[in-house]
C-alpha positions as semicolon CSV with decimal commas, in nm:
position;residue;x (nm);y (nm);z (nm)
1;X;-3,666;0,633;2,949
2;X;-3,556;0,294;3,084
3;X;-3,242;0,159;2,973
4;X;-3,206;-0,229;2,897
5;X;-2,944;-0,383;3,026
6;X;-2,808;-0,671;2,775
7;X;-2,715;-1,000;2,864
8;X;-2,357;-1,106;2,727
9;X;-2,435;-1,456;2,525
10;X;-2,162;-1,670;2,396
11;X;-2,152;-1,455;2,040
12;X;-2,088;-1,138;2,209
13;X;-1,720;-1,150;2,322
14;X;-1,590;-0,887;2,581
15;X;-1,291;-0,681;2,431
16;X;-0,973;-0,711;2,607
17;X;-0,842;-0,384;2,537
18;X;-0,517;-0,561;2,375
19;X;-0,587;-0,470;2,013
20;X;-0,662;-0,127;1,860
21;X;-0,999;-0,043;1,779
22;X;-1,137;0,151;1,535
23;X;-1,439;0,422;1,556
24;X;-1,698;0,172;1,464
25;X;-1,575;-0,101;1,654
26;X;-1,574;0,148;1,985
27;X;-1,948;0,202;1,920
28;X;-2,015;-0,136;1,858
29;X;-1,852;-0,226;2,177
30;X;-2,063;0,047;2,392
31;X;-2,368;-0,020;2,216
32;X;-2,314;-0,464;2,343
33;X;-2,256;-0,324;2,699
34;X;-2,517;-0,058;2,704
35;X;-2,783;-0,235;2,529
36;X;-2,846;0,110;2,336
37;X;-2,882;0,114;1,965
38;X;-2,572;0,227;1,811
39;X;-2,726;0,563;1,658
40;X;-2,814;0,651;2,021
41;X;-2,480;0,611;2,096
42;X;-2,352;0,842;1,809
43;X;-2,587;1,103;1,923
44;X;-2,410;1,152;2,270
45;X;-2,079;1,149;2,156
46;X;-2,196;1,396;1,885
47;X;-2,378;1,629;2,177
48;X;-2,026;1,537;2,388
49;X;-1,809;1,697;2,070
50;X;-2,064;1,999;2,050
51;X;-2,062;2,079;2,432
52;X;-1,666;2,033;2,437
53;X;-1,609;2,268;2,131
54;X;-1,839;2,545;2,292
55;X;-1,641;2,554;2,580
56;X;-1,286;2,559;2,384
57;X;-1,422;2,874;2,164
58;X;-1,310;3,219;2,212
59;X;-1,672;3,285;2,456
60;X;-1,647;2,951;2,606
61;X;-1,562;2,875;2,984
62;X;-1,157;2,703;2,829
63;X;-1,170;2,433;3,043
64;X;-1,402;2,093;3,002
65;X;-1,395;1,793;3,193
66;X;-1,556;1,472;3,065
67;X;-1,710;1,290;3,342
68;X;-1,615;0,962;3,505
69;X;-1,309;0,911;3,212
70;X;-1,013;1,101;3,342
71;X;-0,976;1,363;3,062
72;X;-0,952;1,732;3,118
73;X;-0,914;1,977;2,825
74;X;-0,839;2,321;2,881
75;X;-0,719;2,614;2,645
76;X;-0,441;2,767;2,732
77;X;-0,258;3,090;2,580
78;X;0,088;3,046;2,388
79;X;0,274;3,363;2,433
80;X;0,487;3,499;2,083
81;X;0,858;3,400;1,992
82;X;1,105;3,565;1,863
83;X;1,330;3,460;1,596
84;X;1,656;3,352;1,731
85;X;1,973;3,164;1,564
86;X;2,128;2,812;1,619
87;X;2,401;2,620;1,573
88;X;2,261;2,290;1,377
89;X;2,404;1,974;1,541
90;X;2,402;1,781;1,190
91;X;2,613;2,052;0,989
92;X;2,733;2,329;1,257
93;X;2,628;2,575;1,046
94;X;2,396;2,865;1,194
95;X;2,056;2,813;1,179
96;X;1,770;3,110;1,202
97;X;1,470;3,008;1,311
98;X;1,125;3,166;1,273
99;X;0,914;3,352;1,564
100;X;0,567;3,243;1,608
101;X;0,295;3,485;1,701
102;X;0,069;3,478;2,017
103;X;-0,170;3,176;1,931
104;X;-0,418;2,944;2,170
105;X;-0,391;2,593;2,208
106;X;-0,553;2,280;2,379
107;X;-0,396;2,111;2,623
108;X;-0,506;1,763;2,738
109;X;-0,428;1,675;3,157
110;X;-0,482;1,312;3,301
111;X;-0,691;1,304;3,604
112;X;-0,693;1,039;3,875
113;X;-0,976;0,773;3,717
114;X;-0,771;0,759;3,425
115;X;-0,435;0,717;3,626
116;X;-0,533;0,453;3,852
117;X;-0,662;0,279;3,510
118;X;-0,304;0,244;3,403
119;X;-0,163;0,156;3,689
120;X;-0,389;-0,097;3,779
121;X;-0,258;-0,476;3,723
């Protein structure tokens, strides 16, 4: 399948990146500079979410790149805590605070694409 490749006319203005933008904004964006109808373009971040959340379950590989961005997710293991006491800085009074159990979590890591994007001039 051939992709078009759309010519930027006066009406379509290039976003600067200064302003925050919101979901459907970001597809609207992608879809000018693609030239790919903006359903297309909710279909492969939709497959991207699916093939990212089938490598962070329990059978999955834990780690998941995502090409040419910069992003690396990978799920690491959180060992258990104790309970232990503390001195509160506000009242001095001892403080207990609860253990958490064993749990897994997601942690994001910056690779270099996405570093040399920010600090770029």
């Amino acid at each position: 399948m051939a992709v078009k490749k759309s010519k930027k006319t006066n009406n379509q203005k290039q976003t600067s990146g200064r302003e925050r933008q919101t979901r459907t904004e970001i597809l609207r964006t992608i879809a000018d500079n693609t030239g790919l109808p903006k359903v297309q373009i909710e279909a492969v971040f939709s497959a991207l979410t699916d093939l990212l959340h089938s490598h962070m379950r329990k059978k999955g590989s834990g780690e998941f790149t995502i090409p040419m961005v910069g992003i690396k997710a990978r799920r690491v293991k959180k060992k258990a805590t104790k309970s232990r006491k503390m001195v509160s800085p506000l009242t001095g009074q001892e403080v207990v605070i609860a253990g958490k159990p064993a749990r897994l979590a997601v942690k994001l890591s910056v690779l270099k694409p996405l570093k040399l994007a920010v600090t770029e001039n």
